[in-house]
N, CA and C atoms as an extended XYZ file, in Angstrom:
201
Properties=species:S:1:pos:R:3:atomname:S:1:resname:S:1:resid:I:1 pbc="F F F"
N         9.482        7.142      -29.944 N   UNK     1
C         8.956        6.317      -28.873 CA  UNK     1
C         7.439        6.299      -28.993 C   UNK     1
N         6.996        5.093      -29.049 N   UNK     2
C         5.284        5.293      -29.137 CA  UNK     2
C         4.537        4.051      -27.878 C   UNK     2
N         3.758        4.442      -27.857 N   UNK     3
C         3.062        4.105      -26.619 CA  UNK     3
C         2.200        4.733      -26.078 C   UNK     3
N         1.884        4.330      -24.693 N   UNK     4
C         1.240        5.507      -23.832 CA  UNK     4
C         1.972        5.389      -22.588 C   UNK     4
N         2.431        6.658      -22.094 N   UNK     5
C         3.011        7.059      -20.966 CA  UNK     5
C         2.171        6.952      -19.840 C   UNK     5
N         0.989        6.845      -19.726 N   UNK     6
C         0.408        6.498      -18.830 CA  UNK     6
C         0.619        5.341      -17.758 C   UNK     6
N         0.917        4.398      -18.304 N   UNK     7
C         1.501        2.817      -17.626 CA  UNK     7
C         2.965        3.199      -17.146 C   UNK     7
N         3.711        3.983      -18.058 N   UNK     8
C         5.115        4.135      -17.051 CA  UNK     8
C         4.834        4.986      -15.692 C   UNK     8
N         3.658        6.343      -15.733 N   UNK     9
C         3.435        6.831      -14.888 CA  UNK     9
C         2.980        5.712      -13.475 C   UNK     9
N         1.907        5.337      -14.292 N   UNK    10
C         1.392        3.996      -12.962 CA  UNK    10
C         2.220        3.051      -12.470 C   UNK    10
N         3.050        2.904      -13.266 N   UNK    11
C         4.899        2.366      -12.815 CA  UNK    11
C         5.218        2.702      -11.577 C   UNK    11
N         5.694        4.061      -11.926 N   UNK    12
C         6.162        4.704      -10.982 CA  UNK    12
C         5.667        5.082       -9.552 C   UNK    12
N         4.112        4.959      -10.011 N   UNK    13
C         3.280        5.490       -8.977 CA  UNK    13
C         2.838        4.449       -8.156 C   UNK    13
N         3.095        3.420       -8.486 N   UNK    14
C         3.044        1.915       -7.855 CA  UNK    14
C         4.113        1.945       -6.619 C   UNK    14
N         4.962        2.372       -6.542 N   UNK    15
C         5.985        1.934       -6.039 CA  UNK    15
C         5.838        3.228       -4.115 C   UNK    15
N         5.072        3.928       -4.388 N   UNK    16
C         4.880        4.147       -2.637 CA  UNK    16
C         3.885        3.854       -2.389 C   UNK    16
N         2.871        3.023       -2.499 N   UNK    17
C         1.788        2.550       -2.021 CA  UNK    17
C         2.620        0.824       -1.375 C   UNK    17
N         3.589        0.503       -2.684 N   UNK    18
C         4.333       -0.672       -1.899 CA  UNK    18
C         4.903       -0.152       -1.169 C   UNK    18
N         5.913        0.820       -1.179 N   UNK    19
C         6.794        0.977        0.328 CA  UNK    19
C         5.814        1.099        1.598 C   UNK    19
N         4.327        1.501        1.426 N   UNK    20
C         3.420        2.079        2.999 CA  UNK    20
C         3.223        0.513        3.380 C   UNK    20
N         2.344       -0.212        2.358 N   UNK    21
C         2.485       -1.566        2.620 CA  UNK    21
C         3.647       -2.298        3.619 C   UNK    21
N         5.168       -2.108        3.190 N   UNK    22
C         5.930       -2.455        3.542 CA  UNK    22
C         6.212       -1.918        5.116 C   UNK    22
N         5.656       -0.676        5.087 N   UNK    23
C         5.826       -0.054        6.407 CA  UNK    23
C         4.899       -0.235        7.547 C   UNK    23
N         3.700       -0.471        7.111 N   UNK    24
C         2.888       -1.073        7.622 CA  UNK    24
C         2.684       -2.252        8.121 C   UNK    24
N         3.139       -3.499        7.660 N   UNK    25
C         3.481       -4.703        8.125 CA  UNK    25
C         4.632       -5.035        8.901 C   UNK    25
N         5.961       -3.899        8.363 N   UNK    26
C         6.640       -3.815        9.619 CA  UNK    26
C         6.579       -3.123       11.015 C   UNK    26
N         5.638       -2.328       11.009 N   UNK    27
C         4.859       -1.323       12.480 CA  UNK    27
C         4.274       -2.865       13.190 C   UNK    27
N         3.637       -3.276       12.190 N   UNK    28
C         2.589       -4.601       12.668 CA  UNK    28
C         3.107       -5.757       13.435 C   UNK    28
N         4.392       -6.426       12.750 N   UNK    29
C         5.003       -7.314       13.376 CA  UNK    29
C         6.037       -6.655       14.369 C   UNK    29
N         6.086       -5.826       14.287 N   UNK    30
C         7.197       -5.185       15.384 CA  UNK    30
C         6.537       -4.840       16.758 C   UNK    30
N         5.211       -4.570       16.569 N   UNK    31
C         4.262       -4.520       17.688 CA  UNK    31
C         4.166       -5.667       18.414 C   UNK    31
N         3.688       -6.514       17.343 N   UNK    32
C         3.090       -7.875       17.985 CA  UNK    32
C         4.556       -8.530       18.549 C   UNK    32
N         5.503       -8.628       18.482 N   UNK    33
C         6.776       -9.096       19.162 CA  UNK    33
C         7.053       -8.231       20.215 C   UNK    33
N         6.491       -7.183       20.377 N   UNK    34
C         6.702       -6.051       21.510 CA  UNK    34
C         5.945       -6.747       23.099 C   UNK    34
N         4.454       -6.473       22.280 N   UNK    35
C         3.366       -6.785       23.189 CA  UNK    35
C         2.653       -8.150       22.322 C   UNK    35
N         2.650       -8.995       22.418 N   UNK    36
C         1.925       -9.957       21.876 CA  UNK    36
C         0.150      -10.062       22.378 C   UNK    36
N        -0.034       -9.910       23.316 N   UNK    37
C        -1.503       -9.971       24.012 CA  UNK    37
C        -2.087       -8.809       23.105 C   UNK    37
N        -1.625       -8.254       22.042 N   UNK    38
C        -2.297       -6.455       21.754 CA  UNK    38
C        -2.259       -7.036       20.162 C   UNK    38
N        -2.121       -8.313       19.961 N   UNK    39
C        -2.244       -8.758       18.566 CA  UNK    39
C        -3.417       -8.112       17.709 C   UNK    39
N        -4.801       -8.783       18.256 N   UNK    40
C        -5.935       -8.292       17.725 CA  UNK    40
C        -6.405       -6.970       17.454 C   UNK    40
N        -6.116       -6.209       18.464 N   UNK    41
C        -5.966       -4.526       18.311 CA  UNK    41
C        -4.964       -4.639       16.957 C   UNK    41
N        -4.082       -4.787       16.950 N   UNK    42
C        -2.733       -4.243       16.185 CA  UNK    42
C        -3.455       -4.657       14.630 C   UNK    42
N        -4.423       -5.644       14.390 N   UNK    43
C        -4.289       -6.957       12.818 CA  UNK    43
C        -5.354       -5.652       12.903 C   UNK    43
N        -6.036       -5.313       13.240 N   UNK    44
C        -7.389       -4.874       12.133 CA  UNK    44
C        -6.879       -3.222       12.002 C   UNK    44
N        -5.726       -2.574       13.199 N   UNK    45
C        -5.306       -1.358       12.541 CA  UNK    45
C        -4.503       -1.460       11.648 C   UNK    45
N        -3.666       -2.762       10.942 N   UNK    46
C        -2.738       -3.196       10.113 CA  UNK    46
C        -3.342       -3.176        8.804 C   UNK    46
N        -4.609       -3.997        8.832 N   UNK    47
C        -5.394       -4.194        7.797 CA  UNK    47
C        -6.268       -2.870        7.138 C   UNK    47
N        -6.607       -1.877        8.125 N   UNK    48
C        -7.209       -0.742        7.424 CA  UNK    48
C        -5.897        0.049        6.837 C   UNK    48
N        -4.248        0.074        7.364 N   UNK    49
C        -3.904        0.641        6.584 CA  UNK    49
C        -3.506        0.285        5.217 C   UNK    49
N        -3.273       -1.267        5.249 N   UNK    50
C        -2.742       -1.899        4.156 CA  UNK    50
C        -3.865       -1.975        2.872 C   UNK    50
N        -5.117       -1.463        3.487 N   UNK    51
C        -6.304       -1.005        2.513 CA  UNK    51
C        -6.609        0.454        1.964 C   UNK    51
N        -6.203        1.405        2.944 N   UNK    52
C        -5.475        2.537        2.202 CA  UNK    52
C        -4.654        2.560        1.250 C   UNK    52
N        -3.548        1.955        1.812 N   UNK    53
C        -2.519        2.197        0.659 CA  UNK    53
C        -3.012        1.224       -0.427 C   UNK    53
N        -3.254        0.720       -0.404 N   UNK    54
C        -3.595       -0.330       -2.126 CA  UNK    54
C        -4.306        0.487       -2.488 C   UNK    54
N        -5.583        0.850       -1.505 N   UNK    55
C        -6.868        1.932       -2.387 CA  UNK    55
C        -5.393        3.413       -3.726 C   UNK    55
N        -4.990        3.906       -3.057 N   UNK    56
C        -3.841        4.627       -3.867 CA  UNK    56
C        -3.577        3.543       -4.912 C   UNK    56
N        -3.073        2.916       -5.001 N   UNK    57
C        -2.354        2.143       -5.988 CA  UNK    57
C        -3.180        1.898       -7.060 C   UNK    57
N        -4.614        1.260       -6.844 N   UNK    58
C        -5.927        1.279       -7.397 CA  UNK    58
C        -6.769        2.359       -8.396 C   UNK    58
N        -6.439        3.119       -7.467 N   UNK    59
C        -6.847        4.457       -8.147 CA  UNK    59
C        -5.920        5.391       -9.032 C   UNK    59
N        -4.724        5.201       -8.694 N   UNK    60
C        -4.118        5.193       -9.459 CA  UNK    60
C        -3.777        4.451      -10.884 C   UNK    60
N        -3.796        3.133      -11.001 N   UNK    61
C        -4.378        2.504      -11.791 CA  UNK    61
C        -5.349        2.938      -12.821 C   UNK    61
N        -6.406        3.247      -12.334 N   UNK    62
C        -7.343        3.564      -12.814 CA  UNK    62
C        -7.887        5.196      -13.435 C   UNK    62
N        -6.783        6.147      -12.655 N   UNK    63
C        -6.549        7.514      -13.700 CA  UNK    63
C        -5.484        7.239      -14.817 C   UNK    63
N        -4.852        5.866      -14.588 N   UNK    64
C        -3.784        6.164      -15.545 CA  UNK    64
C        -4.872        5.144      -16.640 C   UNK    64
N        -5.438        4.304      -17.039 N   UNK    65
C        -6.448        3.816      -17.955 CA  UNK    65
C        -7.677        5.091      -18.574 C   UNK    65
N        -8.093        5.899      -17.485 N   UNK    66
C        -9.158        6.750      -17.579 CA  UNK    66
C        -8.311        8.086      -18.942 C   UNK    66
N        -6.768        8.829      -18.170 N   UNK    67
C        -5.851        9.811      -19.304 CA  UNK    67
C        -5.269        8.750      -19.746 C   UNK    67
């Protein structure tokens, strides 16, 4: 097998930064159908987490290019 294992790692490591994503947008819309008036509160705590988790994904990315 030749290659670099690095990209299967970042594969793998891709895949819970999507599930927080996923969890995160469902906290988000599940709110806003709860309480709708609490939209604006809810989008910018939605958006800092959905910028966490990518930041992971990113950086991850980027140790797996760096080893």
């Amino acid at each position: 097998m030749t290659g670099s294992l690095n990209v299967v790692g970042y594969g793998l490591s891709a895949i819970g930064p999507g599930i927080g994503v996923g969890i995160v947008f469902a906290a988000f819309i599940n709110g806003v159908a709860r309480q709708p008036e609490a939209r604006g509160q809810l989008q910018g705590i939605a958006f800092i987490g959905f910028a966490l988790s990518e930041a992971l994904a990113i950086l991850g990315l980027v140790l797996a290019f760096v080893l």
